[in-house]
N, C-alpha and C positions, 0 to 999 in steps of 0.2 A: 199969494203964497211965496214964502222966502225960499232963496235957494238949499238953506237945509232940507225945508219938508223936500222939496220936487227930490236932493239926492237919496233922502230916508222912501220913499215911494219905488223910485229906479232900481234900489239895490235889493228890494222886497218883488220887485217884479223880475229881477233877474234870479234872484234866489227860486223862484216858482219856474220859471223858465227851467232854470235849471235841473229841479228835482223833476217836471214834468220829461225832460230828455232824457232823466238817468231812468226814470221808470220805463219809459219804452226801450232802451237801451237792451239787444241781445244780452240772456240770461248764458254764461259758460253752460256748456252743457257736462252731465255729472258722467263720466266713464269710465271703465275700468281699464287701468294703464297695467300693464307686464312689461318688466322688459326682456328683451331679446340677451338669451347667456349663452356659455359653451355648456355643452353637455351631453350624457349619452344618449341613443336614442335607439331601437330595439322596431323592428315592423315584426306584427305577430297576426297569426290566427287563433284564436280562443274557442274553443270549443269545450263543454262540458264531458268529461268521461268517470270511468271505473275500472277500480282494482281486480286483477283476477291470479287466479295462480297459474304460474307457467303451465306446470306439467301436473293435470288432474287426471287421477284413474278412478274411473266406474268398474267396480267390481263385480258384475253380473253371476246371475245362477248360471255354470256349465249344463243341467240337468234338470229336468221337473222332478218335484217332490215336494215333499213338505219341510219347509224351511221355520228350523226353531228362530226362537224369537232373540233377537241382537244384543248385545250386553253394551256393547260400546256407546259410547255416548259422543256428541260433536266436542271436538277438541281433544279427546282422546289419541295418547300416541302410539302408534303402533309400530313391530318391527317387520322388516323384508321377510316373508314365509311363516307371519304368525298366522292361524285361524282367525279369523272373521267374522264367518258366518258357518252355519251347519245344514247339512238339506239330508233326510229320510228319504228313501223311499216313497211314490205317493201311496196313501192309502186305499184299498177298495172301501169303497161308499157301503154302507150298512145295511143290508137286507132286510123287509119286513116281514111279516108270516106270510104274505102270499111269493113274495123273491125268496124266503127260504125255502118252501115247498117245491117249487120250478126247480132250485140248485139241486134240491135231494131226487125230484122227479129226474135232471139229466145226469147224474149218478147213476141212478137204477138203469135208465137205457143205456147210458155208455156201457152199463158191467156187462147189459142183457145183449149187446152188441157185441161184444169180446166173446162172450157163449158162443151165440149164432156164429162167429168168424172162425171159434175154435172147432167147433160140431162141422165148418165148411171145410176147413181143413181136414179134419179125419177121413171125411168123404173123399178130400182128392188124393191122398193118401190111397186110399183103399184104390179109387181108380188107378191109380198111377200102377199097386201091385199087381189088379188082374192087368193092365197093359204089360206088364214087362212078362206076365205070363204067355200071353197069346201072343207075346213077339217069341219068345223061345220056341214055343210049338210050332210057327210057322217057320221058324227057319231051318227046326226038324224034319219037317215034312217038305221042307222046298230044299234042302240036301238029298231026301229019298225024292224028289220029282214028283211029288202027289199034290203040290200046290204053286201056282205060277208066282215067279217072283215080283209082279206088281202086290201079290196078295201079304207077299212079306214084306214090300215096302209101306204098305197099308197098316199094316204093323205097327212098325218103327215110327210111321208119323204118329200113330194114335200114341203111342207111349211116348212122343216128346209133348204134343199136348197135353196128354196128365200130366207130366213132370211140371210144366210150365202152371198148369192150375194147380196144384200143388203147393209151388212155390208163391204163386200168388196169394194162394189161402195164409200160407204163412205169413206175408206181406200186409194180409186185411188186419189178422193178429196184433203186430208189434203196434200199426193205427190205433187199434181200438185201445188198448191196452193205454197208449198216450193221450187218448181223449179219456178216459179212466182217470188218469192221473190229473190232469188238466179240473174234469168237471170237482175230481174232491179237495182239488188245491184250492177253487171257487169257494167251492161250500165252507171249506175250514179256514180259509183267512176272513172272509168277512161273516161268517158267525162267534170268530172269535174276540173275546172283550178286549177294549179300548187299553192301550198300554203290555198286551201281553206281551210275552217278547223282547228281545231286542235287534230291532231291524241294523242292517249295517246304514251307517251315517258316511257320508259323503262332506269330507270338510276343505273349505272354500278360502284360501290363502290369500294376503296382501302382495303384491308382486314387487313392492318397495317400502321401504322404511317414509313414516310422514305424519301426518295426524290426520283426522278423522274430518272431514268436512260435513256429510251431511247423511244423514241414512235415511233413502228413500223408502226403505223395507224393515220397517224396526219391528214391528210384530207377527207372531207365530204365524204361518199362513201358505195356501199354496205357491207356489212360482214357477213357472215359465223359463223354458230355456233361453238365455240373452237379458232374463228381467234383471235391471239395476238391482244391488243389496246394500251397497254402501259406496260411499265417495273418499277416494283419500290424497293426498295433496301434500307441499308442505308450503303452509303459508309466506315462512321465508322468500321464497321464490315468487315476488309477485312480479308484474307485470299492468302497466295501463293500456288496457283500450279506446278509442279514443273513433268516435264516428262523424266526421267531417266530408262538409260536401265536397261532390267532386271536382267542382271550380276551383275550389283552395288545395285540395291532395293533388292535382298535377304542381305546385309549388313546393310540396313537400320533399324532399331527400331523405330519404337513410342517414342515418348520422347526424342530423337537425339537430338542434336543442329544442331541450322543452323544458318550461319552467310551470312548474305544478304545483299552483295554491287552493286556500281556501279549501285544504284534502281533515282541517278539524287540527293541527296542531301547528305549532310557532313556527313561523319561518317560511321557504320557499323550498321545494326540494325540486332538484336538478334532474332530469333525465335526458334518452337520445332516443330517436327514432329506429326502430331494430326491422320493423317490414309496414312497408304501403301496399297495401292488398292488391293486386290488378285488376280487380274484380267489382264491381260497386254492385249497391242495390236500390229497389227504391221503399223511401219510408215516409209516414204520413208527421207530417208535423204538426204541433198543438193548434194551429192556426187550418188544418186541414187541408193545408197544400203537400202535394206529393214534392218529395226531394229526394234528390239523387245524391247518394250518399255513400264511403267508402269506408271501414274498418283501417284504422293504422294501428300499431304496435310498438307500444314507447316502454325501453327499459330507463326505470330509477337508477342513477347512478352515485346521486347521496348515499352516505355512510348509513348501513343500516340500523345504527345507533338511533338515527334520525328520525326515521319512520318507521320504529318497530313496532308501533300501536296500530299502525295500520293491516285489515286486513284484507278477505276475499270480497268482493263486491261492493266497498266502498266509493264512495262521490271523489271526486275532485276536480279541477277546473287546469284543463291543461292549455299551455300559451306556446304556440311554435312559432321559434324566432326564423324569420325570414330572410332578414336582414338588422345586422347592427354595426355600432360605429360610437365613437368619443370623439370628447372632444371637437361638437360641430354645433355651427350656431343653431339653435333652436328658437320657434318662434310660436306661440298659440295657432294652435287651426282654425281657430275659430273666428281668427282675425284675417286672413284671407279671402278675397274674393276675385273673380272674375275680372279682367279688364281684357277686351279683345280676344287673344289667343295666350294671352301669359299672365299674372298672377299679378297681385298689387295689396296693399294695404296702410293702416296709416298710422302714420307714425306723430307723437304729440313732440312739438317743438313750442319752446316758451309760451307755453298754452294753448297755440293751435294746433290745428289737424294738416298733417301734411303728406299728401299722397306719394307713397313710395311705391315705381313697378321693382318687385322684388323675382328672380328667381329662385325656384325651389327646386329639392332635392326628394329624400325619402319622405314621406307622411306616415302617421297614426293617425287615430280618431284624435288624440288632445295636442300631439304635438308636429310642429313640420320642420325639417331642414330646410332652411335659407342656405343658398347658394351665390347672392348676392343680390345687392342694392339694400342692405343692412348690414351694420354692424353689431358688435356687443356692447351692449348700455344703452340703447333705443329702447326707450318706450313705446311701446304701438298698445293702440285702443285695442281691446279681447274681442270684443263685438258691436262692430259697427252699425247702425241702421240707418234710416234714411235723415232724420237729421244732421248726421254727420259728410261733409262735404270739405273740400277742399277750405281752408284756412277759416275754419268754423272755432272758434272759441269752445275749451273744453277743459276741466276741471277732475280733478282723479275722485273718485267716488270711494266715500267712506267707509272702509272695511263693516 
């Protein structure tokens, strides 16, 4: 074999050499590089809430009766001291022939009782004159000493007892006479037909200018003293409620911001925190864990231009700002992990992975303040895993 073949051999085994090393050769691994910029950064708590109107009036029945049927409709506007609603009188319940007969039977006793009280009367009447007669005589005859003066005080009592039943007979009188009147006021309202009349109407006024939210009582029917008839409002005037638990509400202030999306129309509308309830309750969450949960009260402070499509009882998704700040370097969260007691993560330099202990500052869920050991225009890996290790070979991964 000449020396050409032996060098044409050598350079085919180093060429195989070769490709066999590049194939085992660590592959860069594919990662997603961000890099670290300035910019704003906002800590919030998000909780889902709803619109409601500041100041809602339920305008209930003052009276039982029968409540005509409501004209207004929801949206309707009304003015301060228009009618509302209207409430009759109730009616008595309609008698059949055996409750009309009873009504006419206690007619006839009430009258036949007025008789007997008047016929009692006449009686005491009549006693009463022979008593004032036998008190005369006796005190004729106990002036001439023919009769002792206990016999004329015996007298004078018997004639204040008739006067006394007397006056009472008259007393039984003006009773029966009113049950009289009583039993045929019975008889004659409720045997008479449906519509006679006109009872007096009791009319039920709005206490403020507003529109019409919702009428719990919209047809003809009886009602109850205190029962709801109608709801009025003026949407204008809304208001978010907003129920967060009570972990997050000791964080909350008066005067917070709140940024309220996702409420159906473009843009973000602005509001402030107006009251944190002191008061919590507990409520069952969809996952059936009880939570401890607080009411707050956030005014919109967007132009009402903004949100005028919104109205009572609406969604939205309210964000109360904790803490914010510009202008501060910013770094994925999701590129932080654990090292001892302080924070670390890594950063890509001419391809490799290079472990930076970073401190941090405020967090969110996607973003964190870097407080140092980064600067701006570092690339750091988003999510690191377990093959990634100090000066590991790594490649940015293709959108």
């Amino acid at each position: 074999m000449n020396w050409r073949a032996r060098i044409g051999y050598l350079i085919v085994a180093l060429i195989l050499a070769a490709g066999i090393g590049y194939g085992f050769m660590p592959r860069p691994v594919p990662v997603e590089l961000i890099e670290a910029s300035q910019g704003h950064l906002a800590v919030t708590v998000e909780e889902e809430g709803r619109t409601r109107v500041r100041e809602r009036y339920v305008v209930a029945a003052p009276v039982a009766g029968q409540s005509r049927r409501i004209t207004l409709k929801v949206g309707d506007a009304v003015a301060a001291g228009q009618a509302v609603a209207f409430i009759e009188p109730a009616r008595a319940a309609s008698l059949d022939p055996r409750g009309r007969a009873q009504a006419q039977a206690r007619v006839q006793a009430t009258q036949a009782a007025l008789l007997a009280a008047q016929e009692s009367a006449r009686a005491a009447a009549a006693e009463a004159r022979l008593a004032e007669q036998e008190l005369a005589r006796a005190e004729s005859l106990g002036q001439a000493n023919f009769v002792s003066q206990a016999a004329v005080d015996q007298a004078r009592s018997r004639l204040q007892s008739a006067q006394a039943s007397r006056q009472a007979a008259d007393y039984h009188i003006q009773v029966a006479r009113h049950e009289v009147t009583v039993a045929r006021a019975a008889l004659t309202e409720a045997t008479a037909p449906a519509g006679a009349g006109s009872p007096a109407t009791l009319a039920v006024t709005a206490p403020v200018a507003g529109r019409v939210l919702a009428v719990p009582h919209e047809s003809e029917g009886v009602v109850q003293p205190g029962q709801p008839l109608i709801e009025i409002g003026n949407p204008a005037s809304l208001e978010v409620l907003v129920e967060v638990l009570s972990t997050a509400a000791v964080k909350i202030r008066p005067g917070a911001k709140v940024l309220l999306d996702r409420w159906g129309g473009p843009g973000t509308l602005e509001g402030r925190v107006r009251v944190v309830e002191p008061a919590g309750f507990t409520k069952v969450s969809a996952l059936g864990v009880e939570e401890q949960r607080v009411r707050v009260l956030v005014d919109i402070v967007s132009p009402a231009a903004d949100w005028n499509s919104l109205g009572d009882g609406y969604r939205v998704e309210a964000a109360f700002v904790l803490w914010e700040g510009d202008d501060l370097l910013l770094a994925p969260t999701s590129a932080l992990f654990r090292k001892g007691e302080g924070w670390a993560l890594y950063a890509e330099e001419h391809g490799r992975a290079r472990l930076r202990e970073v401190q941090v500052g405020q967090r969110t869920g996607l973003r964190t303040q870097i407080v140092g050991g980064l600067k701006a225009g570092d690339r750091v890996i988003a999510h690191p895993d377990e093959k990634i290790t100090e000066g590991t070979r790594v490649k940015a991964r293709p959108n």
